[in-house]
Structure formats: C-alpha cells, structure tokens
Biopython code that builds the backbone (N, CA, C, O; Angstrom):
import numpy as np
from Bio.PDB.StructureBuilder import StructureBuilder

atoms = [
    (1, "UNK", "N", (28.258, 22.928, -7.427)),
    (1, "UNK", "CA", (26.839, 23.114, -7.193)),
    (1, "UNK", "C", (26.475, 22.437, -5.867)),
    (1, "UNK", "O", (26.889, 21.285, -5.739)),
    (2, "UNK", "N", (25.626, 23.073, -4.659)),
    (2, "UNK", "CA", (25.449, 22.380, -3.707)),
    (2, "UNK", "C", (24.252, 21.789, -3.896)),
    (2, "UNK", "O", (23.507, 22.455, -4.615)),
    (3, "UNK", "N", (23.847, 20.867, -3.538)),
    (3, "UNK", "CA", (22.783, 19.889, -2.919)),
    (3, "UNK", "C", (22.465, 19.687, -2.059)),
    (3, "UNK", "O", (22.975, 18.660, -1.612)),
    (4, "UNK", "N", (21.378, 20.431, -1.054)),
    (4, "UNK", "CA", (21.157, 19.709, -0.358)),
    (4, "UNK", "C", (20.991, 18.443, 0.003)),
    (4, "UNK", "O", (20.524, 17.687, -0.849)),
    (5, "UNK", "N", (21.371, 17.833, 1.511)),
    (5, "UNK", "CA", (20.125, 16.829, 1.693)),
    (5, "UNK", "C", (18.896, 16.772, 2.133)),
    (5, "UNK", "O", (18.173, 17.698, 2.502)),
    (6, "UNK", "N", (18.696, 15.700, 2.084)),
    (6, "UNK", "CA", (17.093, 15.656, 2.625)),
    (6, "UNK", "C", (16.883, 14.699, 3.634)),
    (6, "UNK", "O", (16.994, 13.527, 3.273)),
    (7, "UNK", "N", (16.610, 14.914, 4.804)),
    (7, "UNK", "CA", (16.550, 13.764, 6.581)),
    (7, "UNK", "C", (15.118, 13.434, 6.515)),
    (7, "UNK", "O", (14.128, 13.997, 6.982)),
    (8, "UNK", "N", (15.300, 12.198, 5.696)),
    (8, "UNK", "CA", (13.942, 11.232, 5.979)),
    (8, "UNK", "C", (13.572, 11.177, 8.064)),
    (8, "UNK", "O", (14.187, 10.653, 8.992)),
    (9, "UNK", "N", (12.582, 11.821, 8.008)),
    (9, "UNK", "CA", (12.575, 11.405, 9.708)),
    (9, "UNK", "C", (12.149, 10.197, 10.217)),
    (9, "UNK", "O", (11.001, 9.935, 9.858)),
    (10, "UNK", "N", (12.766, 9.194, 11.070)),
    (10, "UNK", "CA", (11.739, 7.828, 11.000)),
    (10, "UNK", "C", (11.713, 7.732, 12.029)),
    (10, "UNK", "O", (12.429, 8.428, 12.750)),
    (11, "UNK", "N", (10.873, 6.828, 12.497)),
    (11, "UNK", "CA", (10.066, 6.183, 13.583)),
    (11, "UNK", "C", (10.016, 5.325, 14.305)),
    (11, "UNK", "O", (9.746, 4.393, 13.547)),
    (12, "UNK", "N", (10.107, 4.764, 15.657)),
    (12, "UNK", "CA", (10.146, 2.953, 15.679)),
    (12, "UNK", "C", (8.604, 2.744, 15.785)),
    (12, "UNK", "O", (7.828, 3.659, 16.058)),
    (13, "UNK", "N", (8.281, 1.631, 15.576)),
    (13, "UNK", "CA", (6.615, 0.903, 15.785)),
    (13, "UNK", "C", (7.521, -0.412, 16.187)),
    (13, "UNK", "O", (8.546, -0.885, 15.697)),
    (14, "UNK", "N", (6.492, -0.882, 17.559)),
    (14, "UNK", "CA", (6.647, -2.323, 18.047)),
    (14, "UNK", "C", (5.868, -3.567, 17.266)),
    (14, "UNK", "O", (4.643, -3.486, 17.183)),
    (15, "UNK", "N", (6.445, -4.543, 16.777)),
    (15, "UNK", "CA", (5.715, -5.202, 15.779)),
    (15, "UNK", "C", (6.284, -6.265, 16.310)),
    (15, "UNK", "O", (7.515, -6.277, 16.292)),
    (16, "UNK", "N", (5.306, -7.849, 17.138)),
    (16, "UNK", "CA", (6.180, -8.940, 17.796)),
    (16, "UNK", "C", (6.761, -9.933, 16.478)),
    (16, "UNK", "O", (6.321, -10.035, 15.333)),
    (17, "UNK", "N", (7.924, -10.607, 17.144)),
    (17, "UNK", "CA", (8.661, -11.056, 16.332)),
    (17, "UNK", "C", (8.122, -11.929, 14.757)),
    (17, "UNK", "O", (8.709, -11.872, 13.676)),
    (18, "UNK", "N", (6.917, -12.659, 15.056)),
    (18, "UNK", "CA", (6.427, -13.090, 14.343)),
    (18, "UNK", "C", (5.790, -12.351, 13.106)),
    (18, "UNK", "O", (5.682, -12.847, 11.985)),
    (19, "UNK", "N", (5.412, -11.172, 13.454)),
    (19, "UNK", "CA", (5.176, -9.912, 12.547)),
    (19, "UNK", "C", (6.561, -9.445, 12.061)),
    (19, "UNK", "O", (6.729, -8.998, 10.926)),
    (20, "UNK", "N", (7.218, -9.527, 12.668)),
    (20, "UNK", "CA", (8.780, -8.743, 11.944)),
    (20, "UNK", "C", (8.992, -9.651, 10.800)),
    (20, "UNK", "O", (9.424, -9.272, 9.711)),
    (21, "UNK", "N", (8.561, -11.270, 11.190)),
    (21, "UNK", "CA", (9.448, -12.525, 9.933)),
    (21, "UNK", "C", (8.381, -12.729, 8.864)),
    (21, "UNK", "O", (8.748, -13.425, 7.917)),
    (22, "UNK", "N", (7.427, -12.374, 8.833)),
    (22, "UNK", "CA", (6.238, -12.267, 7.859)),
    (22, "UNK", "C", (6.820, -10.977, 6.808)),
    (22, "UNK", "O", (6.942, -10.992, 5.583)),
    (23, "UNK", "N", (7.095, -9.960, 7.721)),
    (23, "UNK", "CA", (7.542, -8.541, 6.470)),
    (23, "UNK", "C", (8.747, -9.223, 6.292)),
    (23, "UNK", "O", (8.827, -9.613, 5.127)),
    (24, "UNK", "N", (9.767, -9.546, 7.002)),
    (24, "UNK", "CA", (11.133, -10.082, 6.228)),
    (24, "UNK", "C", (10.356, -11.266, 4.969)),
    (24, "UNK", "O", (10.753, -11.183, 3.806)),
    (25, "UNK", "N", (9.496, -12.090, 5.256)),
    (25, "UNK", "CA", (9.147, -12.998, 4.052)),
    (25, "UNK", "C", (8.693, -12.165, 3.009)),
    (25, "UNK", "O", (8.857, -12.394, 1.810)),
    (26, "UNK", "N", (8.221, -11.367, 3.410)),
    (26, "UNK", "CA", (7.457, -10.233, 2.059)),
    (26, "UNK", "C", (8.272, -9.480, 1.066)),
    (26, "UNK", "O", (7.848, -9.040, -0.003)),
    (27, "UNK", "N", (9.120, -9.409, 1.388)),
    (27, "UNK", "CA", (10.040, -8.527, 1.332)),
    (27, "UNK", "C", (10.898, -8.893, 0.108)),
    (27, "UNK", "O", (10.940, -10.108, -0.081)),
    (28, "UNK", "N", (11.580, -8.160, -0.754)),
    (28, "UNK", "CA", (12.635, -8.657, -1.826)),
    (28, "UNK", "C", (13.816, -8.061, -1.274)),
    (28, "UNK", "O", (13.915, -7.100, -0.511)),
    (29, "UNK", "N", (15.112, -9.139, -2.027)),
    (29, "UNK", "CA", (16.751, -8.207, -1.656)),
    (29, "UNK", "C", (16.696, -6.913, -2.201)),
    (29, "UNK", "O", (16.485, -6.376, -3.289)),
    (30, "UNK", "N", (17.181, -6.366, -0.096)),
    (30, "UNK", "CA", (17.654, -4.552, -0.476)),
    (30, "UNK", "C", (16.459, -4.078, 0.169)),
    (30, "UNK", "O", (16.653, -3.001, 0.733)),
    (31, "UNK", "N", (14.905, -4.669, 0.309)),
    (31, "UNK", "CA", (14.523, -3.906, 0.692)),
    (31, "UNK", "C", (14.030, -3.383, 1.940)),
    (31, "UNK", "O", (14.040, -4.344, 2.710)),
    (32, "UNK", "N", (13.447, -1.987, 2.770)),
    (32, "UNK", "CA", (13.687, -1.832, 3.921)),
    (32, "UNK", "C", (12.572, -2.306, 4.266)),
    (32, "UNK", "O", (11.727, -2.524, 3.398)),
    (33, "UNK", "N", (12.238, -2.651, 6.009)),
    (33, "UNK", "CA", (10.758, -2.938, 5.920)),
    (33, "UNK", "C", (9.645, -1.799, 5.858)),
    (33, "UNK", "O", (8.469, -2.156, 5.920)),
    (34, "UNK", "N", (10.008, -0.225, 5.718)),
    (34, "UNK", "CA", (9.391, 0.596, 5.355)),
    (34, "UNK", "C", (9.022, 0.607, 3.615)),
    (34, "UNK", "O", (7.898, 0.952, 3.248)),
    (35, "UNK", "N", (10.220, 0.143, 2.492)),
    (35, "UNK", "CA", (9.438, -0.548, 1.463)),
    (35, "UNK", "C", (8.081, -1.685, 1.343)),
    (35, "UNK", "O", (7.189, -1.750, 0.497)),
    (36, "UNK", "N", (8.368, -2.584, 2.650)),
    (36, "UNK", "CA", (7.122, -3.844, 2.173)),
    (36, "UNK", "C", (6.184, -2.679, 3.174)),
    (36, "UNK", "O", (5.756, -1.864, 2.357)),
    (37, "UNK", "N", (5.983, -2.511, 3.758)),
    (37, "UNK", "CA", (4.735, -1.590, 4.401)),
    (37, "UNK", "C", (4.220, -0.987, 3.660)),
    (37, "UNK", "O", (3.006, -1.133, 3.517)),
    (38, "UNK", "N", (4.871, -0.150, 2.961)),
    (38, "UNK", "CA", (4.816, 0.857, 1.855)),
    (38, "UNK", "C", (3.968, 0.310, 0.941)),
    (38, "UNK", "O", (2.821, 0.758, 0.934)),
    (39, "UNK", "N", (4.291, -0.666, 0.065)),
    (39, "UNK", "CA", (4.059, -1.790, -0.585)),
    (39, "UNK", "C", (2.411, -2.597, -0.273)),
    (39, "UNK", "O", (1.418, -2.705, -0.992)),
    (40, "UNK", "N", (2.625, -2.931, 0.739)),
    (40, "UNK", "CA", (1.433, -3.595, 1.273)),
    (40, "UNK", "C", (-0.059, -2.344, 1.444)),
    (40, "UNK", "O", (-1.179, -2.460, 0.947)),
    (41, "UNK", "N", (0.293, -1.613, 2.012)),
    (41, "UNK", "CA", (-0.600, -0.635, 2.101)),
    (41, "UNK", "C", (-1.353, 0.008, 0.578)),
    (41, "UNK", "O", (-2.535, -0.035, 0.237)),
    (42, "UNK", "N", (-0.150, 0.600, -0.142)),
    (42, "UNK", "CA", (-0.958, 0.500, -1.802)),
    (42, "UNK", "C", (-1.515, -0.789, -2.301)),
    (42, "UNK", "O", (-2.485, -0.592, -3.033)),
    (43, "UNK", "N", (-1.264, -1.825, -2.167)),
    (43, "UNK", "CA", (-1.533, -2.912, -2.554)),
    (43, "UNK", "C", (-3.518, -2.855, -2.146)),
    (43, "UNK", "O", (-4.548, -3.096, -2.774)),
    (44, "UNK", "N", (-3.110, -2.324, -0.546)),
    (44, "UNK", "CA", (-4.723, -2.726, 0.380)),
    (44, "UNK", "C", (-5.629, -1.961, -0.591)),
    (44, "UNK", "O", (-6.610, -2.390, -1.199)),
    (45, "UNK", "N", (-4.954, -0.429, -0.610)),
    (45, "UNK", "CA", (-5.997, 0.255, -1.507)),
    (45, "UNK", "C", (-6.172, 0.097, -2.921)),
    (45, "UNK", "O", (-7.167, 0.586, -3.456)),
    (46, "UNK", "N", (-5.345, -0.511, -3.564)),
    (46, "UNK", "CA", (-6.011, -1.274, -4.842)),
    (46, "UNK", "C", (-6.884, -2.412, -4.533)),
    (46, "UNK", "O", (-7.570, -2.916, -5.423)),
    (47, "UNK", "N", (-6.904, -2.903, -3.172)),
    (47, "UNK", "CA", (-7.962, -3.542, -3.631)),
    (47, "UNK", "C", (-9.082, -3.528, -2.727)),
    (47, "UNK", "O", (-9.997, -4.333, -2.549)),
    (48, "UNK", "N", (-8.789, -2.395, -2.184)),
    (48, "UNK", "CA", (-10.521, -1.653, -1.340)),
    (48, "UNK", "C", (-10.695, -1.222, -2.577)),
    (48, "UNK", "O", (-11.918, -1.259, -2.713)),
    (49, "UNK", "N", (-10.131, -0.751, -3.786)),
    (49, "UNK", "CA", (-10.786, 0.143, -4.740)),
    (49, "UNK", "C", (-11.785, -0.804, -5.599)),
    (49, "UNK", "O", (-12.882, -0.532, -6.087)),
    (50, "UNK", "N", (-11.026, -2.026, -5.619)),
    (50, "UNK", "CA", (-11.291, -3.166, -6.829)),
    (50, "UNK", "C", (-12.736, -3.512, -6.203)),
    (50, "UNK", "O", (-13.654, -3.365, -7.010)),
    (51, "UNK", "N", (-13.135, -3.971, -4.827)),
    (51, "UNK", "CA", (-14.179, -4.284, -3.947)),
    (51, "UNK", "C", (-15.174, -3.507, -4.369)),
    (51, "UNK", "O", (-16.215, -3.820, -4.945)),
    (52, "UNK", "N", (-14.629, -2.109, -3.921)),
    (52, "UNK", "CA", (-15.701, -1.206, -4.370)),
    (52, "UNK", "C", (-16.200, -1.016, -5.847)),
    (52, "UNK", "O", (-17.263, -0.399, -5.779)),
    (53, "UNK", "N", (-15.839, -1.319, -7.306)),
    (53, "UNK", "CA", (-15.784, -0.754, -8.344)),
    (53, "UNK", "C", (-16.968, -2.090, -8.242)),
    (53, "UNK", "O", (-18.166, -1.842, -8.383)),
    (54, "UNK", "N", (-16.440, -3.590, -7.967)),
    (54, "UNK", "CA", (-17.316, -4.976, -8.285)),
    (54, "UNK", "C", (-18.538, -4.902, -7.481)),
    (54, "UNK", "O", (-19.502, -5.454, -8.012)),
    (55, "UNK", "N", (-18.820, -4.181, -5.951)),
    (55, "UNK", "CA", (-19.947, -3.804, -5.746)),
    (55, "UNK", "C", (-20.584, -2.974, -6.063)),
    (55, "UNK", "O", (-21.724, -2.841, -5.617)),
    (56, "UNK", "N", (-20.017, -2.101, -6.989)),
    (56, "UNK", "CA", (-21.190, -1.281, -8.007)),
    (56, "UNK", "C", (-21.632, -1.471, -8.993)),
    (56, "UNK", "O", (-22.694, -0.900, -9.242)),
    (57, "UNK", "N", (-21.049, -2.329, -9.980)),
    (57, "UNK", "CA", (-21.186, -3.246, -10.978)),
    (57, "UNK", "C", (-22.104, -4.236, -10.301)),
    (57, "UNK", "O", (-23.181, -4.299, -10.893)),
    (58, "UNK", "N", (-22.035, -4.887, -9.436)),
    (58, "UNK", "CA", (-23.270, -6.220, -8.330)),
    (58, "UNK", "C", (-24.052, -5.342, -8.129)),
    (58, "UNK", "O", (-25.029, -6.064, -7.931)),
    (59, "UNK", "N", (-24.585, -3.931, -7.967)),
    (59, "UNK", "CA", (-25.847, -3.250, -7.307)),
    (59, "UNK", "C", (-26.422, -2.631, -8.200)),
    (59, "UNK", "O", (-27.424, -1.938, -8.026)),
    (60, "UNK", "N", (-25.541, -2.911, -9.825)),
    (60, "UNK", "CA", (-26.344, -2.195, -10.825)),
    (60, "UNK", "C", (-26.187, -0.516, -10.586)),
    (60, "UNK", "O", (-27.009, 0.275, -11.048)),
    (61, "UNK", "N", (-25.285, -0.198, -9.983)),
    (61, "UNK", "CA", (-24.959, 1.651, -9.614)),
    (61, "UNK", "C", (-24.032, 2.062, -10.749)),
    (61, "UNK", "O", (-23.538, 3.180, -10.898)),
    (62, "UNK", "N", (-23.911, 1.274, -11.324)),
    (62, "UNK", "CA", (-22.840, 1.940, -12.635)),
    (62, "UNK", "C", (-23.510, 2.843, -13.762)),
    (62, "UNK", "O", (-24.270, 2.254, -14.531)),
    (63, "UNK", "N", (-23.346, 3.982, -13.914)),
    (63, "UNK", "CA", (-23.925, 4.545, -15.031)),
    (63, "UNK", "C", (-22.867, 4.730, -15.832)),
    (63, "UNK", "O", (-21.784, 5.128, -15.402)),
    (64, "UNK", "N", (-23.100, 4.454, -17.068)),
    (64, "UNK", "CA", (-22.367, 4.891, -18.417)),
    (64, "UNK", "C", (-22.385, 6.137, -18.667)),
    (64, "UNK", "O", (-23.390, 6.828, -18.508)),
    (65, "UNK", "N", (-21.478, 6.491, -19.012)),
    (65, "UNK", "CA", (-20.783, 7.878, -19.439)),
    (65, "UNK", "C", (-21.959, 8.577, -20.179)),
    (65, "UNK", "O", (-22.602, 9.457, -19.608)),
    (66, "UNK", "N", (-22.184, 8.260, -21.205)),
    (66, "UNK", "CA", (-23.366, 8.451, -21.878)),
    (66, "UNK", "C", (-24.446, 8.313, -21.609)),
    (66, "UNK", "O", (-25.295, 8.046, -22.459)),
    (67, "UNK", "N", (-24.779, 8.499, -19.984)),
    (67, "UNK", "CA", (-26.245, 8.595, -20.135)),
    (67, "UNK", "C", (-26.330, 9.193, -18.702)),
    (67, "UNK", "O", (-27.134, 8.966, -17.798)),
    (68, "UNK", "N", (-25.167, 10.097, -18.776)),
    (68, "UNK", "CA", (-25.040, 10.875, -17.634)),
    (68, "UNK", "C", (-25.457, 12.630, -18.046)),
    (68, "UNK", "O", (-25.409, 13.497, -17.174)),
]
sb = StructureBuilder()
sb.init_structure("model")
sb.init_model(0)
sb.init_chain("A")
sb.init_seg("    ")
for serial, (resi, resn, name, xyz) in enumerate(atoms, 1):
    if name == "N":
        sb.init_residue(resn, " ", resi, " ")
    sb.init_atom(name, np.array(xyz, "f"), 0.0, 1.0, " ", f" {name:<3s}", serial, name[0])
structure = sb.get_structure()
C-alpha cells in the first residue's frame, strides 16, 4: 500500500538570542520550537477568551439561556 508523504513547508523567523533561550526554557524534551510557539499562541487565546467571558460577567452582558 503506498503512502504518501506529506512536506511540512517551514520557515526561518529572526528571533535574538535571548528570545531563542526563553522558548528553549519553555519548552519540554523532544520538543521543536514550532511546538512551544504553537503552544504559547493557543495558550494566548485561551486566555483572550477567559478576559473576555470575565468582562461580560463585570458589565452584567451575560444573558441566560433562558431568557433569551
């Protein structure tokens, strides 16, 4: 049976050294620094989401299901 593969295409981005040893600190064994980016970025939007859900709950904009 053949299989293809599949050619992840990648990229370089300039990031100064001090930014490179912050993602190496972030980082667990094995992973690439396109995992902690990866990683970090879902992370941001869980918690732009979380910001947003607690300032609607603080502005009183929450309506209950039931009374929609």
């Amino acid at each position: 049976m053949f299989i293809p593969q599949v050619t992840m295409v990648k990229t370089t981005i300039a990031v100064s050294p001090s930014t490179r040893d912050l993602l190496r600190a972030l980082g667990k064994k094995g992973d690439t620094y396109d995992d902690i980016i990866l990683r970090l970025l879902r992370d941001a939007g869980w918690k732009r989401m979380d910001t947003l859900w607690n300032e609607i709950l603080r502005n009183n904009e929450f309506i209950p299901p039931d009374e929609l």
